[in-house]
C-alpha positions in Angstrom: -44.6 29.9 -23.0 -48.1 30.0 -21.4 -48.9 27.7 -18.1 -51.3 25.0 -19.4 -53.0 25.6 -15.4 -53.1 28.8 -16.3 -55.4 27.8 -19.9 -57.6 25.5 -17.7 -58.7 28.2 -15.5 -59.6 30.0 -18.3 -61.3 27.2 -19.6 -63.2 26.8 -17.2 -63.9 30.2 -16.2 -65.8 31.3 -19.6 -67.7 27.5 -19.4 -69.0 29.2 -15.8 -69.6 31.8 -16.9 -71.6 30.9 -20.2 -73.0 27.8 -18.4 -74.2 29.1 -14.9 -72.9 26.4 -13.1 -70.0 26.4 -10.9 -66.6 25.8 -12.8 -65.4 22.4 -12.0 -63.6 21.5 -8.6 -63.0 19.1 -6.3 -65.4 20.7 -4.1 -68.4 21.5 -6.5 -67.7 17.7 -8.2 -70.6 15.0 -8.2 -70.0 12.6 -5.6 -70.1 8.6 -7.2 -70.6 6.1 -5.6 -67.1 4.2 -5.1 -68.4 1.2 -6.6 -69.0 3.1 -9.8 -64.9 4.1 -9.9 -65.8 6.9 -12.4 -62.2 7.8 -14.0 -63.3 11.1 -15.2 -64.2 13.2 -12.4 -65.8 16.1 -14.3 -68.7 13.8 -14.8 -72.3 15.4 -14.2 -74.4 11.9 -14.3 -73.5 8.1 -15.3 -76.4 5.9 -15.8 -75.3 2.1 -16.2 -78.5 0.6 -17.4 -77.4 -2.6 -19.2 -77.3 -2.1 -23.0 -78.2 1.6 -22.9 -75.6 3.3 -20.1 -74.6 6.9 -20.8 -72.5 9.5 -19.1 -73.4 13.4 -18.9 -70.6 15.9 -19.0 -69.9 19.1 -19.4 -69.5 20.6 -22.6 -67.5 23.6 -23.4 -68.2 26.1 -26.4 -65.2 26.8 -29.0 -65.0 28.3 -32.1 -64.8 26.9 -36.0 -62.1 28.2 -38.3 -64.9 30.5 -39.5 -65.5 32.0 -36.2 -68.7 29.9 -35.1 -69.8 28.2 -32.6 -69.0 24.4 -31.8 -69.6 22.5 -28.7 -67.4 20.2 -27.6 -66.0 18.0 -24.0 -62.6 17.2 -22.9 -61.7 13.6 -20.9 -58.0 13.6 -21.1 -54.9 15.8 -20.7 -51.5 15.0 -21.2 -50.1 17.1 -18.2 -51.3 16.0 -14.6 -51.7 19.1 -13.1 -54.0 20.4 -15.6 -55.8 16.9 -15.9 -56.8 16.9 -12.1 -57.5 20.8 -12.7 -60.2 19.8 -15.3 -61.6 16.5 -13.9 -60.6 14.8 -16.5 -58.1 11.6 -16.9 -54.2 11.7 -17.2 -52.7 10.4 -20.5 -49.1 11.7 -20.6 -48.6 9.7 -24.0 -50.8 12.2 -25.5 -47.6 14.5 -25.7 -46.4 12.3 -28.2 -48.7 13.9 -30.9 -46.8 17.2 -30.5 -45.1 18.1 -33.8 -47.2 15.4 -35.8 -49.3 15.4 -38.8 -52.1 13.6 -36.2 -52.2 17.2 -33.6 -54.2 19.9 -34.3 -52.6 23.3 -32.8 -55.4 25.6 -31.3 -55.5 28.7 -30.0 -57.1 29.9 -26.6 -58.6 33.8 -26.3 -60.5 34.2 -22.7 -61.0 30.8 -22.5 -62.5 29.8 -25.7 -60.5 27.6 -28.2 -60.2 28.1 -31.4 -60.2 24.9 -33.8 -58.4 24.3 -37.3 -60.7 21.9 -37.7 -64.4 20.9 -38.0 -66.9 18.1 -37.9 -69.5 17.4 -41.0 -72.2 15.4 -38.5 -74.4 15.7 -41.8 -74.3 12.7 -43.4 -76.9 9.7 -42.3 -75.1 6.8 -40.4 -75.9 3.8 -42.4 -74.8 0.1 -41.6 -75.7 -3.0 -42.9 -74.6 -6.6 -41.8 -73.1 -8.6 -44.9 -74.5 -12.1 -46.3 -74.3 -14.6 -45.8 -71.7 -13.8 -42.8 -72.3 -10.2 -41.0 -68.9 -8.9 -41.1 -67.5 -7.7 -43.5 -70.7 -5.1 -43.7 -72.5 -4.7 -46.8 -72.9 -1.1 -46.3 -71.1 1.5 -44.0 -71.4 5.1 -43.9 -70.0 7.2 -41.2 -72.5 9.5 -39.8 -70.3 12.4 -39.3 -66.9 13.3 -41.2 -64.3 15.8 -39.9 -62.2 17.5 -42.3 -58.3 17.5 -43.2 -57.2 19.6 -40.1 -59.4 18.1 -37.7 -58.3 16.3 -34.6 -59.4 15.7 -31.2 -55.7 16.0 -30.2 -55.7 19.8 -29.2 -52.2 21.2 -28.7 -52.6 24.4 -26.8 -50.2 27.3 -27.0 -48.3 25.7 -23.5 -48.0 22.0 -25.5 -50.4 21.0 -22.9 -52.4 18.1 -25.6 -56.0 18.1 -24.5 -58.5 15.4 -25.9 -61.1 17.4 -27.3 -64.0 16.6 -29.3 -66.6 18.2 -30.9 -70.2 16.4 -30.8 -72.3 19.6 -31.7 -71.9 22.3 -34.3 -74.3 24.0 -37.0 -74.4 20.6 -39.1 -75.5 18.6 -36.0 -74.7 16.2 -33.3 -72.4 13.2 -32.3 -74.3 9.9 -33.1 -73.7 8.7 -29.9 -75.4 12.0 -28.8 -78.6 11.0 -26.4 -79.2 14.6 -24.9 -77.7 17.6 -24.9 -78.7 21.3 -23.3 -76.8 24.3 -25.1 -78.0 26.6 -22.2 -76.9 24.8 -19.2 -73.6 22.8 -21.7 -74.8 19.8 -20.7 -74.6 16.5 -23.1 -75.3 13.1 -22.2 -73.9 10.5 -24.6 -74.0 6.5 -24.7 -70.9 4.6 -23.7 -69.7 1.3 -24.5 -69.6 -2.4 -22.6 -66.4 -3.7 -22.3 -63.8 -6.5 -20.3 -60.6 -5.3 -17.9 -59.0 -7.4 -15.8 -61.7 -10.5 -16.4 -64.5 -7.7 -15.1 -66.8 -6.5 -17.6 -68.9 -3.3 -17.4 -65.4 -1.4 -18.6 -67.2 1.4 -20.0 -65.6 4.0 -22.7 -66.8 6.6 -24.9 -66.3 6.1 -28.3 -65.5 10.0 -30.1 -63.5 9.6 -33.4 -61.9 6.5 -35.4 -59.4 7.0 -38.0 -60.8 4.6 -40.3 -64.1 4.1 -42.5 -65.5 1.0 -41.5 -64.4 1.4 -37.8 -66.2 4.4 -37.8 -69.1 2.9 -38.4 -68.7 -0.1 -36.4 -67.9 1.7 -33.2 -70.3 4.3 -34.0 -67.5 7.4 -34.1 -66.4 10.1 -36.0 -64.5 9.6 -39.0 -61.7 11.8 -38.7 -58.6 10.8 -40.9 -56.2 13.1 -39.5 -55.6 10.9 -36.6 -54.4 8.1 -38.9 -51.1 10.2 -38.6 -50.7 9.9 -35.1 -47.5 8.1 -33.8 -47.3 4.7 -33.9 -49.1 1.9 -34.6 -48.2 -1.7 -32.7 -45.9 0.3 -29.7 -47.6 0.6 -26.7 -44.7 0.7 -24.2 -44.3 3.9 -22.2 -40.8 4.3 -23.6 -42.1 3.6 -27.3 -42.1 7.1 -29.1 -46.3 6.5 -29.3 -49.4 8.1 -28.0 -51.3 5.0 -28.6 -51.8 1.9 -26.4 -53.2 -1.4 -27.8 -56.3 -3.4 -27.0 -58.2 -6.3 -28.8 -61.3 -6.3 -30.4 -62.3 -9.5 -31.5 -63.8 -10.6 -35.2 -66.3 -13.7 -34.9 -67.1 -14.4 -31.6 -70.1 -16.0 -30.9 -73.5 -14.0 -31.8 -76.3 -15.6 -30.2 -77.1 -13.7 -27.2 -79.2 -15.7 -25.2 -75.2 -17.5 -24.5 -74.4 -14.7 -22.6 -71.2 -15.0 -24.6 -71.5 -12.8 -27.0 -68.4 -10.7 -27.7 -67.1 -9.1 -31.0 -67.7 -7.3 -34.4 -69.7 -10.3 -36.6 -72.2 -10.4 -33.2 -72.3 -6.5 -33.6 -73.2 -6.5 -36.9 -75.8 -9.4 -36.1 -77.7 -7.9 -33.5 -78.3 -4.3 -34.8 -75.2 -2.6 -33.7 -74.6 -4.3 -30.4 -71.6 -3.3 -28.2 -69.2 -5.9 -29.6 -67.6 -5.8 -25.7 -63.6 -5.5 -26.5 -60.8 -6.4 -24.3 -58.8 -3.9 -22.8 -55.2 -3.7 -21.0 -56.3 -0.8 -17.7 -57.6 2.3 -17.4 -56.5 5.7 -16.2 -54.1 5.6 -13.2 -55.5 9.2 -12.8 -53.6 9.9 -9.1 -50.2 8.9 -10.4 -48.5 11.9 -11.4 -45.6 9.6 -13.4 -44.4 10.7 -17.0 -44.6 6.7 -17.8 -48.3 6.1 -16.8 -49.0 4.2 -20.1 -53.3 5.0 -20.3 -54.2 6.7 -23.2 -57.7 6.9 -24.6 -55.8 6.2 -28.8 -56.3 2.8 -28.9 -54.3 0.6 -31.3 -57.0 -2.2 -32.2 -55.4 -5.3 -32.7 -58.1 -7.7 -33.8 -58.6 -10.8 -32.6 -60.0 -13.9 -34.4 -60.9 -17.2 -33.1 -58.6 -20.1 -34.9 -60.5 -22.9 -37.3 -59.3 -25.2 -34.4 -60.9 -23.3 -31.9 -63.8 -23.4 -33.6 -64.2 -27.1 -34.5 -63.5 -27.8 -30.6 -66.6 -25.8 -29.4 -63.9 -23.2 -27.7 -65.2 -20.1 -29.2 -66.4 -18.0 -25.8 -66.3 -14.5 -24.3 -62.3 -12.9 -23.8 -62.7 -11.4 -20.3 -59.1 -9.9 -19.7 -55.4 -9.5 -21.8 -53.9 -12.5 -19.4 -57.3 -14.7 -21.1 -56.4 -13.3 -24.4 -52.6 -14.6 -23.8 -53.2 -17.7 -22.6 -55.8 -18.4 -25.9 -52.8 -17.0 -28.0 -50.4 -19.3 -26.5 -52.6 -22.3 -26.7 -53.4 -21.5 -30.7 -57.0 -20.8 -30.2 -57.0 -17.3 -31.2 -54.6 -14.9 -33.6 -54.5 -12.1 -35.5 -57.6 -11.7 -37.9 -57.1 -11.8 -41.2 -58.1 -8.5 -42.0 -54.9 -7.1 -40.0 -52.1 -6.2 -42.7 -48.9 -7.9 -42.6 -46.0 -6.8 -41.2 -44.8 -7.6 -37.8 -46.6 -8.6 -34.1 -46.6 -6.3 -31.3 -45.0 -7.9 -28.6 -46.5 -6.2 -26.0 -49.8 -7.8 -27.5 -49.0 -11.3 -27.5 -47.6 -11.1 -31.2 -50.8 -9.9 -32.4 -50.6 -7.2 -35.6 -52.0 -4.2 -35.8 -55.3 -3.3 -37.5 -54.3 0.3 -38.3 -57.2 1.5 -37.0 -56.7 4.2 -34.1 -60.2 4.7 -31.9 -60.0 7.2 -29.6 -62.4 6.1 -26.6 -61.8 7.5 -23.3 -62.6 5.3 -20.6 -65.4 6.6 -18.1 -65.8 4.6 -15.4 -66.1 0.6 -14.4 -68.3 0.2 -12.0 -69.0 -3.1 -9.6 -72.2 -4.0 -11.0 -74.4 -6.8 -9.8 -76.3 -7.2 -13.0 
């Protein structure tokens, strides 16, 4: 079987060689600021500008089933040695797609992948809040489609599972796309506000969704195929899974002049705000354990504040998963109602699972004093 090292050399030699920049290293990486604790190390440029913070990275040129050209960037790998090889961040849970109707096989000829699969970015991105109350929306398009075989879990011939999406091909661009340079394979694309550990400014790169509306709402690609990806509501490192859940919550306040403002109603509100989710960690990218539970699949388990909570002015921001319990516990918040039945996840407080997988690498979360 091939060395997945082995593949991310090559990897990276055809991107330095198509690119003319230096392939990746340790030694020819940007050097952050520690206070911006940038995960992915690959990382050309973050800019945190409140509202409108982006991240530049590389971005690699592949092929379509047809033989044409796609451009696409990687963030995660499910074997360590490869992951710090890359720059990118370690997700061993990834491995879990292997064998499932959720992976996309690939192959890998002088360093270019080849893809099953492909990305319509054609269509127009089209949202519209509902009425009177924004969510559910009235209308929501996705803005780019990918087709039956397409996912961004790449299984290369060594089972090495990268994450790796495409955001540029002949039908167009990511809509989180702000810049990109097909001659140098740069792209710069906007990344998302969210809360970790009761600190916000948790920022992640929202890629593909396996769902319609959460397509739209999170501003992804709608890409079905990962809908089949193992399992929804397990999150424990021993759990046969390559997800992990977090909480997005349904009808938190809107106004923001609060400051409070947090969830998918105030999204839908205020033009496609970042409705600022709640999230368990982030990569543990020097910890070369096979149960280091980060993966960028995230299992939403929406949150909605209670008719109690509500009627006793409790309704705030959700800064961290020990907040979110505590709120459970007390009966001010629990599953919304647009979760199907079936049973809690445990490791979530008892919340149920939306059935919505986002993938959404985290990038960095920086100490900010803003």
């Amino acid at each position: 079987m091939p060395n997945g090292v082995a593949e991310a050399n090559a990897i990276l030699v055809a991107a330095a060689r198509e690119s003319g920049r230096p392939a990746y290293s340790e030694s020819t990486a940007v050097r952050f600021k520690p206070s911006d604790n940038v995960y992915v190390k690959s990382a050309l440029a973050v800019d945190f500008t409140l509202n409108r913070a982006t991240v530049t990275l590389p971005l690699y040129r592949g092929l379509s089933p047809q033989g044409e050209s796609v451009y696409y960037i990687l963030t995660e790998a499910s074997d360590f040695n490869v992951a710090k090889r890359l720059g990118i961040n370690y997700a061993p849970k990834m491995k879990q797609v292997i064998g499932t109707a959720g992976a996309q096989p690939v192959t890998l000829s002088r360093g270019i992948i080849q893809f099953r699969g492909n990305v319509d970015f054609s269509p127009t991105y089209e949202v519209e809040p509902g009425s009177p109350n924004p969510f559910p929306p009235a209308v929501a398009n996705p803005g780019a489609i990918a087709d039956a075989q397409y996912s961004s879990m790449a299984v290369l011939p060594s089972n090495v599972v990268l994450n790796a999406q495409i955001v540029h091909n002949a039908s167009g661009s990511h809509d989180r796309l702000e810049a990109i340079d097909l001659e140098k394979r740069t792209v710069t694309l906007s990344i998302l506000d969210g809360f970790q550990g009761g600190r916000q400014y948790f920022y992640h790169l929202v890629t593909d969704v396996s769902a319609a509306v959460p397509s739209v709402l999170e501003k992804g690609v709608f890409a079905p195929k990962l809908a089949d990806i193992p399992a929804y509501g397990k999150s424990l490192p021993s759990d046969p899974s390559a997800l992990l859940g977090f909480s997005p919550v349904l009808n938190g306040i809107s106004d923001t002049q609060t400051g409070q403002h947090q969830g998918f109603v105030a999204s839908l509100a205020n033009n496609g705000i970042d409705p600022i989710n709640i999230f368990p960690y982030g990569p543990d990218n020097d910890n070369p354990a096979e149960d280091s539970n980060y993966s960028p699949l995230w299992d939403a388990h929406v949150s909605m504040w209670t008719e109690a909570a509500i009627a006793e002015n409790k309704v705030r921001r959700i800064t961290s998963f020990e907040d979110l319990q505590g709120l459970i516990e007390a009966g001010m918040v629990t599953s919304a109602d647009i979760n199907p039945e079936g049973p809690g996840n445990d490791w979530l407080f008892g919340l149920r699972p939306t059935q919505a997988i986002i993938n959404c690498p985290v990038i960095a979360h920086p100490v900010l004093s803003n």
